[in-house]
N, C-alpha and C positions, 0 to 999 in steps of 0.2 A: 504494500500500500504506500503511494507515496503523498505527499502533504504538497500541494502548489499555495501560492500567493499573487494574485494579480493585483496590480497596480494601476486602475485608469485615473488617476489625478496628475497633475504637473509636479509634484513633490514627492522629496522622495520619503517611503515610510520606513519607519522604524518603532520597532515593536516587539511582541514576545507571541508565540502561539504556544498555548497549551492544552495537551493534549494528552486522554486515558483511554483507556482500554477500563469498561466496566461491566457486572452483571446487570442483572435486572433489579435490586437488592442495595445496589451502591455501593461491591465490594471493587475497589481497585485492584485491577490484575496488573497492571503497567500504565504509568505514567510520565511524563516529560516535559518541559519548558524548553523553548528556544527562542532564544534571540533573534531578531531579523532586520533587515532591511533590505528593500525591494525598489530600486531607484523606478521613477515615474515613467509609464507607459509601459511594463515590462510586466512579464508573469516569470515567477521564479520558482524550481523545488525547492524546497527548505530542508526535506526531510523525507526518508523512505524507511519504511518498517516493515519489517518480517514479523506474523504473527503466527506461528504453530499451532492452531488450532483445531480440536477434536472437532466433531459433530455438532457434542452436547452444545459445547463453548461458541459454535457459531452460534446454535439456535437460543445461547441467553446471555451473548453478550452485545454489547453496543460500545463504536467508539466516536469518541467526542472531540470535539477540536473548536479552541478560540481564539480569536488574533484578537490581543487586546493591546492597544495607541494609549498612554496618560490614562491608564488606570480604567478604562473604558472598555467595555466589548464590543466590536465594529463588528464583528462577524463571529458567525458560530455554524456548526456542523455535524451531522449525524451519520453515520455509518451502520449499515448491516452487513451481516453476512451471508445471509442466508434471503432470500425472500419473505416479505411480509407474511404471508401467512405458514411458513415456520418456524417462528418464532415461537416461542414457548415463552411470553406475555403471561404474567401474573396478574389476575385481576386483583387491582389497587382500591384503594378507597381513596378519590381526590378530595382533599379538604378544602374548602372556603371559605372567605373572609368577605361580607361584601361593604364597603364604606361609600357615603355619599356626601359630600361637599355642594351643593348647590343642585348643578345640574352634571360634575363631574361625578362620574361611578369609577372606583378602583375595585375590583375584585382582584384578591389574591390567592393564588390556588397551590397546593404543595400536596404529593401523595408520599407514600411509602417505599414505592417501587417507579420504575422508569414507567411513563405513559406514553404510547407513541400516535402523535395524529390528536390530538386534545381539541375537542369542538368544543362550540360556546354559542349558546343562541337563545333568545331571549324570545318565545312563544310571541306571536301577535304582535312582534317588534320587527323594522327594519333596522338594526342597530352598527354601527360600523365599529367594530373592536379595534386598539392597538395591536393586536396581532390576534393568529387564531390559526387553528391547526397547527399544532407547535407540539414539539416533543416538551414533555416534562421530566426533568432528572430525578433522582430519587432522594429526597429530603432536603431539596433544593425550592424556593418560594421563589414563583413568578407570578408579576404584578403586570393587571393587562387595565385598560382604562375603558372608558366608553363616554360616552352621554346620553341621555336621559332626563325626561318632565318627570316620569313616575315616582311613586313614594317608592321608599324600598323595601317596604309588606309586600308591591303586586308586581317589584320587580322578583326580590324569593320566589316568587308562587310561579313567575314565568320563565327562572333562571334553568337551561339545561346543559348538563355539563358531562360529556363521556368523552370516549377514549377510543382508539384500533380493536382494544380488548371487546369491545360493549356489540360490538357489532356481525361478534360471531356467532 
């Protein structure tokens, strides 16, 4: 597997990708940081890894990878090994948080286990989320925003939140 980094700005970046190798569970098999810089208009490898892996270890692990600029994450990345539907996916319990500031909705969601493909839809809303279909890490909290007139009693009651797992 090798790691690239493209660069379409005029400057050059510099930076750190980090990158594990995980189960479903959140145990680290391997992990690594690298330093980088990838001068402007260039796509560069950074990194190539060999991973040995059984069967099992395809169908329950996943690897991750972030180029993080000033402490920031610009980009993030999911790998399998196997095809989505061999994956041997742990049905999780996603937990949430819903908070409302005005007419801003933060909902925070965090499970147990890795989630992959995480929907978010609010019954009888057209609502535009900060993101959505999104992997979840495993005891990892991702904060997604929205807006909304509703109280947050009939946003609860319209709130629907599954997963790849939910849909087999």
């Amino acid at each position: 597997m090798a790691i690239h980094i493209t660069n379409e700005t005029d400057k050059t970046l510099s930076g750190k990708v980090k990158w594990k190798l995980i189960d479903f569970y959140g145990e680290r098999l391997f992990e690594n940081i690298i330093d980088v810089e990838v001068p402007n208009y260039c796509s560069k490898k950074i990194d190539e890894i060999i991973f040995k892996l059984d069967n099992y270890k395809k169908m329950n692990t996943v690897f991750y990878a972030q180029l993080i600029i000033d402490d920031e994450v610009i980009s993030e990345n999911f790998i399998s090994f196997v095809p989505d539907k061999h994956l041997n996916l742990p049905k999780g319990n996603i937990m949430f948080k819903l908070e409302k500031r005005e007419s801003t909705c933060t909902l925070t969601l965090k499970c147990e286990v890795f989630c992959k493909f995480v929907e978010i839809q609010l019954k009888h809303d057209d609502v535009i989320f900060s993101d959505n279909y999104f992997h979840l890490l495993p005891n990892i909290s991702k904060k997604i925003t929205f807006e909304s007139e509703k109280d947050i009693d009939s946003l609860l009651k319209d709130l629907q939140i599954r997963s790849l797992i939910d849909t087999f």
